[in-house]
N, C-alpha and C positions, 0 to 999 in steps of 0.2 A: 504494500500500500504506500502510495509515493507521498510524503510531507507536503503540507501544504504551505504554502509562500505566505509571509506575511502580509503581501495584499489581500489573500484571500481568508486569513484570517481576519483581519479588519473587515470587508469587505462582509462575512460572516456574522462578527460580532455586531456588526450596523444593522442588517437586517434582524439579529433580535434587538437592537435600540426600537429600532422605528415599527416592531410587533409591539414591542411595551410600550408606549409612547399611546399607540393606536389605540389598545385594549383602556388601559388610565383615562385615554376623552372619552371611550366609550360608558367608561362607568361613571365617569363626571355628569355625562349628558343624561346615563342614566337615573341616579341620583340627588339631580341636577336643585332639584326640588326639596329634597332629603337635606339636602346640605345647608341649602339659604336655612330653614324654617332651625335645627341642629345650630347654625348660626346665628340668628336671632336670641334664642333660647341662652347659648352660650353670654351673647348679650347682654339680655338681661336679668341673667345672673351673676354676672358680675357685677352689674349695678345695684342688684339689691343686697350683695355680699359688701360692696364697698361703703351703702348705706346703712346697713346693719354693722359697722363694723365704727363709723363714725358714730351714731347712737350709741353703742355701748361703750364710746369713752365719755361722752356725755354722761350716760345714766351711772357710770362705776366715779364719776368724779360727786355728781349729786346725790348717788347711794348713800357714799360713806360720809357727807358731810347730816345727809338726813337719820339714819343707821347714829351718829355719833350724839346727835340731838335726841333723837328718843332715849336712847338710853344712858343719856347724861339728865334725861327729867326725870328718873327712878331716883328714887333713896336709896341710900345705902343700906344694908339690913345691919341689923346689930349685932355685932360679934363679942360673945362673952369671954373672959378669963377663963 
């Protein structure tokens, strides 16, 4: 079996580029739809991830100043000898 020349290897390896290349738009185009809505989605999850994320430094700064007042309006209980 005679070796094959580096042209024909390249030449070989292109044609599987340009089979994968083909098949990838193919599932683009078929998906096409899948992906926008998958992106959307990804979207707006990060928006209500990056909002909920803003909130909770809000609410852990006004927790612990509200958390610190209520139970600084308790008495202290009496501890005996």
């Amino acid at each position: 079996m005679p070796k094959e020349s580096f042209e024909q290897f390249v030449e070989r390896q292109e044609k599987k580029l340009d089979k994968a290349k083909k098949m990838v738009e193919e599932v683009k185009e078929k998906w096409k739809d899948k992906i926008e809505e998958f992106e959307m989605v990804e979207k707006s999850v990060k928006e209500l991830k990056k909002l909920w994320e803003e909130n909770e430094k809000k609410l852990d700064t006004k927790n612990k100043h509200e958390a610190f007042s209520f139970f600084s309006s308790f008495s202290l209980p009496e501890v005996f000898p």
